[in-house]
Structures are given as structure tokens and as C-alpha cells.
C-alpha positions in Angstrom: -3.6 95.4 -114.9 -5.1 98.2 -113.2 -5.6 101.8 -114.9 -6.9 103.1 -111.2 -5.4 107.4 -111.1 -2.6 107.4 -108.6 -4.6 109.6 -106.2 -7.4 107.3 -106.1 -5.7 104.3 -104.8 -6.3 103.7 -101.6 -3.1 102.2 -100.5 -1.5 101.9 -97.0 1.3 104.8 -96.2 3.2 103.0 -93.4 6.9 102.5 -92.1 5.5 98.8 -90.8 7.1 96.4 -93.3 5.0 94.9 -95.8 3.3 91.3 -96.0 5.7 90.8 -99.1 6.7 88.0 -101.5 10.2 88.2 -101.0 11.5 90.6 -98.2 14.8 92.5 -99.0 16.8 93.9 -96.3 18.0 97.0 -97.7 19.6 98.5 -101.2 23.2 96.7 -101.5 24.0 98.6 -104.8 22.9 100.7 -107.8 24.2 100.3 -111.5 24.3 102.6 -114.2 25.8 102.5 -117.7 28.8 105.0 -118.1 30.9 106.1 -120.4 34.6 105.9 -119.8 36.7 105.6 -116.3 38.4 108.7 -116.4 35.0 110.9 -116.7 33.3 109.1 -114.2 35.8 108.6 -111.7 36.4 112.8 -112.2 32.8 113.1 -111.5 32.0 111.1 -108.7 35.3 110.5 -106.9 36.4 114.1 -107.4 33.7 116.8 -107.8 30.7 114.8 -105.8 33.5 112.9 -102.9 32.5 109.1 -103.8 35.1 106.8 -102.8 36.3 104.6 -105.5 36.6 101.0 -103.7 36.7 98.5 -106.3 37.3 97.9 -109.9 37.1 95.0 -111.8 36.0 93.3 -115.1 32.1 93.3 -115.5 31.6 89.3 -114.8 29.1 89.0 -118.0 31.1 91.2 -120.3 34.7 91.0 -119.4 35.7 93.6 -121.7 33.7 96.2 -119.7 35.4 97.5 -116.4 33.2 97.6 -113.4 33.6 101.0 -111.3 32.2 100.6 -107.5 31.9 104.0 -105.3 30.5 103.9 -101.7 27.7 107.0 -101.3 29.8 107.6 -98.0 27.0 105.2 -96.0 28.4 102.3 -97.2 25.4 102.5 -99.7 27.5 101.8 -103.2 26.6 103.1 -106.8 28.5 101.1 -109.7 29.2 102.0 -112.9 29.7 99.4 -116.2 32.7 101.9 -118.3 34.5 101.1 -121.6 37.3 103.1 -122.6 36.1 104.3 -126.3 32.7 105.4 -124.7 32.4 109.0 -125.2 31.1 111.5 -122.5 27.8 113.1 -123.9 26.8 116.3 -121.4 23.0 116.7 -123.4 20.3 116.1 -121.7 19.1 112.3 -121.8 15.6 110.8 -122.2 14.5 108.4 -119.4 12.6 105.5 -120.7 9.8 103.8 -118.5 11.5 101.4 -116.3 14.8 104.1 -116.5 16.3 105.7 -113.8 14.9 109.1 -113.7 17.7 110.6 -111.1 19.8 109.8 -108.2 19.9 111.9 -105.3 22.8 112.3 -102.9 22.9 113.6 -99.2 25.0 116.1 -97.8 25.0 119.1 -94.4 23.1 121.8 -94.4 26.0 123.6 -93.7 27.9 123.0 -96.3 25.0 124.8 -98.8 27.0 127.3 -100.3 30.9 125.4 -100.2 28.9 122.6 -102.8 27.0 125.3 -104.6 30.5 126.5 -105.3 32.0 123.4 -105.9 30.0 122.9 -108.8 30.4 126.1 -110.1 33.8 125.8 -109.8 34.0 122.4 -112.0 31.6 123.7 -114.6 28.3 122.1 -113.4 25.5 124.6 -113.3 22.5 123.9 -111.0 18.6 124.6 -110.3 17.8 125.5 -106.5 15.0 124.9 -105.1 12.8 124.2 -101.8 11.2 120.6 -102.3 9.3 120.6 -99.1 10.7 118.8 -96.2 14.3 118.7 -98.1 16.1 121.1 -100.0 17.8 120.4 -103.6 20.3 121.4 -106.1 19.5 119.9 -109.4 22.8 119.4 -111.7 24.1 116.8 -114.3 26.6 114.5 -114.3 29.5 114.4 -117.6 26.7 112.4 -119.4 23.2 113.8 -118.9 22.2 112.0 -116.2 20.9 113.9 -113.4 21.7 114.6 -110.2 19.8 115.6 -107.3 22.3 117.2 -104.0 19.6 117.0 -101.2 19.9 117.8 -97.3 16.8 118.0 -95.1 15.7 120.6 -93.6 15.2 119.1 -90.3 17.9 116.0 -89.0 15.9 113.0 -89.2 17.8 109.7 -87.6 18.7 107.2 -90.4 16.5 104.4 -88.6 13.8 106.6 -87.8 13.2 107.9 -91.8 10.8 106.0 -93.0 8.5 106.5 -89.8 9.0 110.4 -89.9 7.8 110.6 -93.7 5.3 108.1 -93.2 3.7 110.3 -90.1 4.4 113.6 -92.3 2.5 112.3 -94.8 -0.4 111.3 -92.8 -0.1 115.2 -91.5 -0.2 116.5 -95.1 -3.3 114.8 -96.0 -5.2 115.7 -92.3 -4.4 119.5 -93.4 -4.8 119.0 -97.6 -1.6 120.1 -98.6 -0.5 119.2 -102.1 2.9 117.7 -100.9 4.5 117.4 -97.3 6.3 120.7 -95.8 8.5 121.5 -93.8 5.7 121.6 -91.3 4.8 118.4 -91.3 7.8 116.6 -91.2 8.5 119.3 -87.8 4.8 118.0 -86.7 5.5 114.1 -86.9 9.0 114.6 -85.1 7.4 116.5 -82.4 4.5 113.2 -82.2 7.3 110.9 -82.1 9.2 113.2 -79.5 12.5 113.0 -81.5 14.6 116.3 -81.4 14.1 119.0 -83.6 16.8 120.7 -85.1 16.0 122.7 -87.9 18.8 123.4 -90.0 19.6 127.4 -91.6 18.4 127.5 -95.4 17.3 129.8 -97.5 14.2 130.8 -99.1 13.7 129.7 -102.8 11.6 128.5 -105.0 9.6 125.1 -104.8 10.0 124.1 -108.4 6.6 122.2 -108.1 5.4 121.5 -111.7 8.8 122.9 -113.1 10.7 119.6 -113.4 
């Protein structure tokens, strides 16, 4: 097992698929342990917009229900519920090997109507400009947080990986600390994709705050 720092591995950042083991195709789903139906299904069906497409008995523990919501890119998030489970709002503490957070898309446009929407259900939120995206940070009914992300230029969904990958590479010509807005407008201009920068405002980076 290595102990090499982070920034001194010298490891390939590339949108070229790896020389790998295995070879997955893409993310089919996401599972987290819930609480009960009725929170969850208020939370992510109703405040955040996830459809609710399947329920069923969890096949290894049939007295746990299975909760399936598609991200709205057929991308699904599931959730293993039992009715006693109590919602617990405090904040959690994420193991190693845990899932830290969970980020969800949405327009630029729509900034201040989901700003407002949380407000409006009783979800507070941190604001900030994370470089080449921008966030609101809030929690779900159980802790578990959230991260409400739009980009701050459109990237096309079968492009992504090639437009960080480049951005990064632009980030470490010029010695940034983390990729910018800047770079990621830089790498779409190199791979002459359009660049349409969407209308945010200033805030806060957060970096070394979270």
C-alpha cells in the first residue's frame, strides 16, 4: 500500500478510458440507507423533483421497502426505508468508504426559484462559487448532504469528461490551486465547442470552508 501525498502522484488526467480490470459502462444506480418512505419520498420527490418509479421489497431483507427515483437523466438514486426509522436532521459523520455528499444538476436560470424552494420547505443552504460550477450546499430530512450544482458554462453531457480533463491540464499550465471558470472557458474554446456562459452571481468560493 502506498503512503505517496496526493499531489505527488504522478497520475494520468485523461478522458481516454483506462487500461482497466473490469470496464463499467456507466453508473446504473446509487443506494443509500433511509429512514422512512414518507420523509424521503417528501424530500426527494417533492422538494428536490425526483420521480418516484419503483418500489418494492429490498430482495435481501424483505421487510425493508426499496425506494427507486430517476435523477431526471435516467441516472437513479435508491433508497432501503423501514417504516419505524426515524428522520434525524443533525448533522452526520461520514466514515472512510461513506458517501460524503451527492450532488444534483439543475439551470442556471432557475438560481433563485430553487434558492427559494428550499427556503420555502425549511432547508437552509451555504452558497458558494466552486470554480467552474456553482453550489448550494443543504441537507436532506436526515443529515445527509446535499450539493444543488449548475455550471457555469453548458458543457455537452458526452463531452464532460474531456472539458475537465483539458481544464485541468489548463489549471496546472497556469498554477492555479483548483480549475476556474477560466479554464473550463479555455478548454471549450481548444475543443471549439460553444461557449455559453451562464448569468451567476458573485460569491464566495468556500475553499477550505467545507
Amino acid at each position: 500500500m502506498s503512503n505517496t501525498p496526493a499531489d505527488q502522484l504522478d497520475e494520468p488526467i485523461t478522458a481516454e478510458t483506462p487500461d482497466s480490470a473490469v470496464g463499467v459502462t456507466g453508473v446504473d444506480h446509487i443506494t443509500l440507507v433511509g429512514s422512512n418512505a414518507e420523509d424521503t419520498i417528501n424530500f426527494y420527490r417533492d422538494i428536490l423533483g425526483l420521480s418516484l418509479v419503483l418500489k418494492q421489497p429490498n430482495l435481501d431483507a424483505p421487510h425493508v421497502t426499496h425506494l427507486f427515483f430517476d435523477a431526471g437523466d435516467g441516472r437513479i438514486i435508491t433508497f432501503f426505508v423501514e417504516d419505524d426509522r426515524q428522520s434525524n436532521r443533525g448533522p452526520q459523520r461520514t466514515p472512510l468508504g461513506g458517501v460524503h455528499h451527492i450532488s444534483f444538476s439543475f439551470e442556471p436560470d432557475r438560481l433563485e426559484e430553487v434558492k427559494q424552494g428550499l427556503l420555502d420547505n425549511g432547508h437552509r443552504f451555504n452558497e458558494f462559487n466552486r470554480g467552474i460550477f456553482y453550489s448550494l450546499y443543504t441537507t436532506d430530512h436526515n443529515g445527509f448532504v446535499i450539493e444543488l450544482s449548475t455550471d457555469k458554462y453548458e458543457i455537452p453531457d458526452d463531452r464532460r469528461g474531456e472539458v475537465l480533463a483539458l481544464a485541468h491540464k489548463k489549471r496546472v499550465e497556469d498554477g492555479s490551486e483548483y480549475a476556474k471558470g477560466e479554464h473550463l472557458k479555455a478548454a471549450l474554446e481548444e475543443l471549439g465547442l460553444p461557449v455559453e456562459e451562464a448569468a451567476l452571481p458573485e460569491t464566495a468560493s468556500g475553499a477550505g470552508g467545507l
